[in-house]
C-alpha positions in Angstrom: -190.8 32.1 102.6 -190.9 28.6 101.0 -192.2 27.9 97.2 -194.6 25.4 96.3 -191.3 22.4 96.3 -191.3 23.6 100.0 -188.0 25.5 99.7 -187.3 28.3 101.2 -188.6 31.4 99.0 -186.1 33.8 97.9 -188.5 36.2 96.4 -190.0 39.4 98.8 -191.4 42.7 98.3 -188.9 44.5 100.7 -190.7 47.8 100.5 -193.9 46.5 101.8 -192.2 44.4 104.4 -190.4 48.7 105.5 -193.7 49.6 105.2 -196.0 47.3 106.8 -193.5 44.6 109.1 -191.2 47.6 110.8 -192.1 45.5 114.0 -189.9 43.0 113.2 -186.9 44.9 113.6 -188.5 46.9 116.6 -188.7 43.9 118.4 -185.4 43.0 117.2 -184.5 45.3 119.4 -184.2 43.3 122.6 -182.1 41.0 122.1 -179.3 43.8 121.0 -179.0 44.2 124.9 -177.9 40.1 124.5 -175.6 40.9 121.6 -174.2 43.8 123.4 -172.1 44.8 120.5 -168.5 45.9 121.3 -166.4 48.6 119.2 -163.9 46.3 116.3 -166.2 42.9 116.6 -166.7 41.1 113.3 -170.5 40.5 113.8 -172.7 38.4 111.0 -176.2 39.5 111.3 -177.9 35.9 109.9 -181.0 36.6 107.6 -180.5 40.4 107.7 -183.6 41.4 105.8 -183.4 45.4 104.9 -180.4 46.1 107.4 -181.9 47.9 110.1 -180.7 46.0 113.1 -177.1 45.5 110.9 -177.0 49.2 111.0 -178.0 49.5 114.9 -174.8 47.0 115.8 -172.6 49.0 113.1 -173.3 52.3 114.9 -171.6 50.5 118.0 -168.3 50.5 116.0 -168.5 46.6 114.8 -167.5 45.4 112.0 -171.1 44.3 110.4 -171.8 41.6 107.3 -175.3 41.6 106.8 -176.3 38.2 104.6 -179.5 37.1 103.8 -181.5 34.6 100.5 -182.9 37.6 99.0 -181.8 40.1 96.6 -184.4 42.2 97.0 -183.9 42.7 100.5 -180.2 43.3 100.6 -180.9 45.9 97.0 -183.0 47.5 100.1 -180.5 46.9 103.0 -177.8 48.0 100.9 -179.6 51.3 99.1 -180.5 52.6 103.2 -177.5 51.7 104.5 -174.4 51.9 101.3 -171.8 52.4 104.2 -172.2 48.8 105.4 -171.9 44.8 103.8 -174.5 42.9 102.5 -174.7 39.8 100.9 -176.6 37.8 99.3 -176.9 34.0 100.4 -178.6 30.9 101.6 -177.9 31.0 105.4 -178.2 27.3 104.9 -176.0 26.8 102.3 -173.2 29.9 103.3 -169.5 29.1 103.5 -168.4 31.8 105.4 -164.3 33.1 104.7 -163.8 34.1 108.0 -164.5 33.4 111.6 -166.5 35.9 113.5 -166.9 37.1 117.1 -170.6 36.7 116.7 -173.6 35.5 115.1 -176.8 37.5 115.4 -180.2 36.1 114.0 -183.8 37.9 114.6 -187.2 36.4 113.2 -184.8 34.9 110.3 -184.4 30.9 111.6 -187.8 29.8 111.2 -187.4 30.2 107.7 -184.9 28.1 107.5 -186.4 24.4 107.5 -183.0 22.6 107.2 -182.2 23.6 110.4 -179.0 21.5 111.1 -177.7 23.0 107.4 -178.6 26.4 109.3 -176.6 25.7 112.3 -173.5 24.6 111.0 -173.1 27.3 108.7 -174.0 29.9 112.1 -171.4 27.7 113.9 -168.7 27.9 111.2 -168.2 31.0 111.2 -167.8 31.6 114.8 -164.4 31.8 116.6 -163.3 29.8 119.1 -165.5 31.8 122.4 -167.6 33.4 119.6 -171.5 33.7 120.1 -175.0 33.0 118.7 -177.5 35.3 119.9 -180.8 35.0 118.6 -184.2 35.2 118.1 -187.2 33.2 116.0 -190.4 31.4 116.4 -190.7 29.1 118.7 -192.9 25.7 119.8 -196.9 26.6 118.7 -195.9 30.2 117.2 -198.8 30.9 115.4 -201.1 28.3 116.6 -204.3 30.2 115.8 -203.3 32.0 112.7 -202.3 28.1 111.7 -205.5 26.7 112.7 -207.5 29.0 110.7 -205.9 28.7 107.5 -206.3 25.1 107.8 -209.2 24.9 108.9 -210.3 27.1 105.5 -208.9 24.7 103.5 -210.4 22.1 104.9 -213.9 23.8 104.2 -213.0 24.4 100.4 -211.4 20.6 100.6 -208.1 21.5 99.8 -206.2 20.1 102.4 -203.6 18.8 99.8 -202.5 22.6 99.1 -201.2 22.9 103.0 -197.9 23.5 103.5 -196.2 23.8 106.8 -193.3 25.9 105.5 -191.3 26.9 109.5 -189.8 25.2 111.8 -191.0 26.2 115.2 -188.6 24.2 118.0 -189.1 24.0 121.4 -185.9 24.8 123.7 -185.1 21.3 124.3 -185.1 20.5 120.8 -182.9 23.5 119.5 -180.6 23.7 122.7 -179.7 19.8 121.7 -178.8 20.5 118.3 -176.5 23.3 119.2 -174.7 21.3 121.4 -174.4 18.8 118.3 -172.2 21.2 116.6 -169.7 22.3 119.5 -172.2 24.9 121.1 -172.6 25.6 125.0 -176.2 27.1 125.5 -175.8 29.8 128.6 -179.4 30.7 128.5 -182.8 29.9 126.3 -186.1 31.2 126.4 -189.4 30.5 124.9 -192.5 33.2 125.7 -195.6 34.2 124.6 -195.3 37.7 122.6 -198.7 38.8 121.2 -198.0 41.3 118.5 -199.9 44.0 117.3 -200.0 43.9 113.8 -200.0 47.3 111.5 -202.4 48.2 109.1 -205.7 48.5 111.5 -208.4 46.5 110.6 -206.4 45.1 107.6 -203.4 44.1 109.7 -204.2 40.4 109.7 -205.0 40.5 105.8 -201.6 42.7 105.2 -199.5 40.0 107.7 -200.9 36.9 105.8 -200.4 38.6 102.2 -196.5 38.8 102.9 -196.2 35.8 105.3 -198.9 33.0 105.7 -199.5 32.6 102.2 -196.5 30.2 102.1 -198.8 27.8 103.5 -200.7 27.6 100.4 -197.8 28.2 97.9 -199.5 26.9 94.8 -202.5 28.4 95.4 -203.8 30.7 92.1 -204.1 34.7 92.9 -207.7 34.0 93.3 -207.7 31.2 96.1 -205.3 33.1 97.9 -207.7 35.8 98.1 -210.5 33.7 98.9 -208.6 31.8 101.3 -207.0 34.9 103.2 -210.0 36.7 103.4 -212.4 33.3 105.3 -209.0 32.9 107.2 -209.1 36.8 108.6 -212.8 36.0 109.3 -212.1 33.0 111.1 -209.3 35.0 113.5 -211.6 37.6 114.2 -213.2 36.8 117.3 -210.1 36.0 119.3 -207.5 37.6 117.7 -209.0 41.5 116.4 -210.5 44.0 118.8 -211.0 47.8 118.9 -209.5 48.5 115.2 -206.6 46.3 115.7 -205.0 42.6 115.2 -202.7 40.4 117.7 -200.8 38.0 116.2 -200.0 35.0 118.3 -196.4 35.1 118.4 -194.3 32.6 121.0 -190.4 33.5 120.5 -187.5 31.4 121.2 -184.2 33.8 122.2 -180.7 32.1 122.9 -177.3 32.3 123.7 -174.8 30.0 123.2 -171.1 29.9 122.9 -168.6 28.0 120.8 -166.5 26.1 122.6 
C-alpha cells in the first residue's frame, strides 16, 4: 500500500490478509506451472507476503529467499514456514548479494510505483539466462472499483484526498522497459480475471478495508468508513449478486529472460 506522501505503505495486518485474501496466493498458483521450479535453483520470490507460494517452490527442492517491505508479513511468512528465508526489504530499493536462477513475483508489482527502481533490482539479481516470471495488475485493473471510489469523493467534494497509489501497465509498456534493462520477453499476457471476493456480502467492504483505502490515505477513520461503505453501494449493481462480490481484476503474467 502507499501512505498519504504516496509511498509505498509498509504497514499490513498479515493475519486478516491469511484470513480474508487467501485468493491471492490461490491464484498465485498458475503461474508456478511458468516458474516450473527445478530441485537446487536459487529462486527470489519478489514481494513474498506470508510465504505461501515461497513454501510451494521450496517443496520442489529450490533454494527459496522470500523478500518483501513488510515486517509484519515476513513475522507471518517466517512463523508458518521457520524452515525457509525471509527478508525484509524494499523490492525497489534491494541490493541483492547474489545472482539467482529466477525471479518470481505474484500480485506484488503493482505496488511498486517506481517501477524502473523495481526492475533493476528484479534484473540484478538474475544470472546470466536467469528468469522473471510474474504476475500483477495490469492496464484498467480495477476500473469499476476505481470509478466508484472516485466518483464518492467527488459527491462529498473531496477529490483532493484521491490517490492513485498502482501502477497498472499495459504489455507494451512493461515488455519495453524490461528490454531497457537486458531482458528478452518470451511471452506476455494481459486478461480479464473476475475474482470472487471472500467474506459474502461483506467481501467488497473487507477487500477495500485492506486494499482500496490507499486511495484515500489521509482520509480520518470516519471518512474511510463513510466513503467505503457509498463506494460498496455504488458497486453493487454490477459487481455483487447472489451473496457474493467480483472484483474486476485484469492481470498482466510474463516471462522474460536475461540475456
Amino acid at each position: 500500500m502507499v501512505d498519504a506522501n504516496g509511498k509505498q505503505k509498509v504497514h499490513w495486518n498479515a493475519d486478516g490478509y491469511d484470513e480474508s485474501m487467501s485468493f491471492v496466493s490461490e491464484y498465485g498458483e498458475g503461474i508456478m506451472k511458468m516458474l516450473n521450479p527445478q530441485r537446487g535453483e536459487a529462486i527470489v520470490d519478489f514481494g513474498c507476503g506470508t510465504g505461501d507460494l515461497a513454501a510451494q517452490i521450496a517443496a520442489e527442492g529450490a533454494k527459496v529467499n522470500g523478500i518483501d517491505i513488510s515486517p509484519e508479513m515476513i513475522e507471518k511468512a517466517r512463523n508458518k514456514y521457520p524452515h525457509l528465508s525471509f527478508h525484509c526489504t524494499d523490492g525497489m530499493r534491494w541490493v541483492p548479494e547474489q545472482t539467482y536462477d529466477a525471479v518470481f513475483s505474484n500480485a506484488a508489482l503493482h505496488w511498486m510505483k517506481d517501477e524502473k527502481a523495481a526492475v533493476s533490482s528484479m534484473t540484478a539479481a538474475l544470472r546470466s539466462g536467469g528468469r522473471l516470471i510474474a504476475e500483477f495488475g495490469g492496464h484498467r485493473n480495477i476500473e469499476a472499483i476505481i470509478s466508484a471510489v472516485k466518483e464518492t469523493l467527488i459527491n462529498h467534494n473531496r477529490e483532493d484526498a484521491f490517490l492513485m497509489p498502482w501502477y497498472f501497465p499495459t504489455i507494451g509498456q512493461y515488455s519495453s522497459l524490461l528490454e531497457l534493462f537486458g531482458m528478452e520477453v518470451r511471452s506476455a499476457q494481459l486478461f480479464d480475471r473476475p475474482t470472487r471476493l471472500e467474506n459474502g456480502e461483506k467481501g467488497m467492504q473487507v477487500w477495500l478495508e485492506m486494499f482500496g483505502s490507499a486511495m484515500f490515505p489521509q482520509a480520518t477513520v470516519a471518512e474511510s468508513e463513510d466513503w467505503i461503505a457509498e463506494a460498496v453501494e455504488r458497486l453493487k449493481e454490477k459487481q455483487y449478486a447472489q451473496g457474493t462480490w467480483i472484483a474486476d481484476y485484469r492481470r498482466i503474467r510474463i516471462s522474460a529472460i536475461k540475456l
